[in-house]
N, C-alpha and C positions, 0 to 999 in steps of 0.2 A: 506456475500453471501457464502452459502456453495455451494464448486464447486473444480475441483479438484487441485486447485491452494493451498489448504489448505490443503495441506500433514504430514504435523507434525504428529506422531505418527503412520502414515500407516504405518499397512504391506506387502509385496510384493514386495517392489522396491527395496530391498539391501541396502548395504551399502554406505555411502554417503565417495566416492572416493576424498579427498581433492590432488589439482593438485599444486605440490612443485612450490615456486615464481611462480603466477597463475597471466598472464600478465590482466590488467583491461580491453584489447580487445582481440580476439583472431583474430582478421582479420578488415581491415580497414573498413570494412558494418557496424560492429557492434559499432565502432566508431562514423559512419555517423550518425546510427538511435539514439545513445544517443544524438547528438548532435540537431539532427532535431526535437527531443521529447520536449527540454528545449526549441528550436527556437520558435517551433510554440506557443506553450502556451500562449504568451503572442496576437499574432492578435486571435488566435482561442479561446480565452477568458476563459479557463478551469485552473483544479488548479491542483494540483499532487494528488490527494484523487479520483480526475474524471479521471486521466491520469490512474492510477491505476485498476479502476474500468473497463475500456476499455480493457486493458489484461485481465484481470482475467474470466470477463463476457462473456464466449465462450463454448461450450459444450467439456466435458472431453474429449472424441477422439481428439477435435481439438488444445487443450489448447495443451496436453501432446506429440500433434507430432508435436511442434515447439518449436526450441529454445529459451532460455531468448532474448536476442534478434529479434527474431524473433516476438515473443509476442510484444515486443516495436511497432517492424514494424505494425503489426498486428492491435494493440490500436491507433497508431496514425493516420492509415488509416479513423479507424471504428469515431476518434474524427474528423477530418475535414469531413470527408464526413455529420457526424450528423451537423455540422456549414456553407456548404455549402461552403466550403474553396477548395471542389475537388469533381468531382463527380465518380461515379464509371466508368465511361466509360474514364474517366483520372487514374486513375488505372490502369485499364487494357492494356490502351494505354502507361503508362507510363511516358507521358508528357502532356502539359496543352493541351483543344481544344477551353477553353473559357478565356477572357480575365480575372486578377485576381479581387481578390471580393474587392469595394470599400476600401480601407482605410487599406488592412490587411500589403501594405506593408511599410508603415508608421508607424504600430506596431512591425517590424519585429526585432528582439534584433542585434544591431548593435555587430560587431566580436570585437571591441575593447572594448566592457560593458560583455563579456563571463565569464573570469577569475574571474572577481569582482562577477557577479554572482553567479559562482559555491561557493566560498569561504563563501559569506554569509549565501545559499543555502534558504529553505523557514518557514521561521517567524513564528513561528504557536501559538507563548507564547501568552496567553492573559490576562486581567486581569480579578481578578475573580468577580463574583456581590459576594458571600457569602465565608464564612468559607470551610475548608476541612471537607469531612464526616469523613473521617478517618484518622486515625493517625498509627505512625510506630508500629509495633506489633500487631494490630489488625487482629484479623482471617476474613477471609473475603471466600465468596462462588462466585466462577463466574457464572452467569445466564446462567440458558440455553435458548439459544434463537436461533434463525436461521432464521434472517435478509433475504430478498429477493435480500438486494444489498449490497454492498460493506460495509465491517466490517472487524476491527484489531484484533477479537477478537477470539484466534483459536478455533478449535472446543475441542480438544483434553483438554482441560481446563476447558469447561463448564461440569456445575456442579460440581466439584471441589473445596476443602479448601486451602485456601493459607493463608499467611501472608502477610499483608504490609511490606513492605523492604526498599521502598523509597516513596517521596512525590516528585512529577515535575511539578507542580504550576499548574497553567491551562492552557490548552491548544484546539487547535483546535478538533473540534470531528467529526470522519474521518465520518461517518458513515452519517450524513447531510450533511457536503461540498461535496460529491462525485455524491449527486444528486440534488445539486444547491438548497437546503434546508436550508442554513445560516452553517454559522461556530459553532453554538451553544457550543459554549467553554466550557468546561471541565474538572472537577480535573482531574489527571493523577497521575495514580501509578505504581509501580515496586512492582506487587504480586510474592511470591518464593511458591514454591508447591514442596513436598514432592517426591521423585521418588516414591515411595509407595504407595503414597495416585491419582497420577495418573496412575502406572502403572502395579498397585495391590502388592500382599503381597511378590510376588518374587522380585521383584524391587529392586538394590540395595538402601541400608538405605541412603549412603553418596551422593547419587548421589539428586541434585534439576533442578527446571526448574525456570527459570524466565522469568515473563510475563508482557509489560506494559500496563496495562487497562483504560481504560476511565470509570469516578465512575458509568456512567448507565451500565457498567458492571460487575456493584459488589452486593452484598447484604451482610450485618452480619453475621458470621456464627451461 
């Protein structure tokens, strides 16, 4: 989905200020909504490709005047409300007015199964029906395409020559789990692309980009 979630290569925003030992929360909320993002998944029946696709699928004004976090909070609204898990008038209220939905808290990930969770984090290897299309060294072109929904695949890339660099067996392809279209597995690769061949002829030479693609994102070059 192109939207403004796909910033790689915009200009206009400056410099990306990295913030020295950059704590993984900056405030206990932001704590809470990662926690509550991984809780619900499992009663509210979604996968991280759909969790995903809930932030991102918002109009630019609203995407870009909310925090990362905040987007979480945002996505996870927009998923229970779509399952029926919360309605908007509990939103707004902030607490329940209806009793919870059948069965969801019998799904609900016990605090002692967290750790083990995060550690494993989510499986997405599959095995493949076929051979790899491509192999390392091969030049490859990223399609230009522009998906209506949720896709890994940056904009700033398409059309674009790269090389294979790596092979990552097969894997889940975000772009059908995100809309409950099947996991439709996928070779997977680490294409390296040229500063220059994306960023034109001033580009410096030493400088590359690497990108990991799903093969419906590729064609020969």
């Amino acid at each position: 989905m192109d939207g403004a979630q796909d910033m790689g290569g915009v200009k206009g925003f400056g410099a990306v200020v990295a913030e020295a030992d950059e704590p993984p929360f900056h405030a206990e909320w932001e704590r809470r909504a990662f926690a509550l993002t991984l809780a619900m998944a499992a009663p509210g029946g979604w996968n991280i490709d759909m969790s995903r696709f809930a932030r991102e699928d918002r109009p630019p004004a609203d995407y870009l005047s909310k925090s990362y976090y905040q987007l979480w909070i945002a996505g996870l609204e927009r998923l229970m409300i779509e399952r029926d898990l919360v309605s908007r008038e509990e939103i707004e209220a902030g607490h329940a007015l209806q009793p919870p939905k059948a069965g969801a808290q019998a799904k609900a990930l016990p605090a002692d199964a967290v750790a083990a969770m995060l550690r494993r984090g989510g499986l997405t290897a599959r095995e493949p029906a076929g051979p790899a299309r491509f192999v390392v060294g091969d030049r490859v072109r990223a399609r230009t395409i522009n998906p209506p929904t949720h896709t890994r695949l940056p904009r700033y890339v398409r059309g674009h020559v790269g090389e294979i660099a790596l092979i990552h067996g097969c894997h889940v392809f975000p772009d059908s789990n995100a809309i409950g279209a099947g996991e439709n597995p996928q070779w997977l690769y680490t294409v390296r692309f040229a500063g220059p061949e994306l960023w034109g002829p001033d580009a410096d030479p030493t400088v590359s980009v690497s990108v990991d693609a799903w093969h419906s994102y590729l064609e020969p070059a």
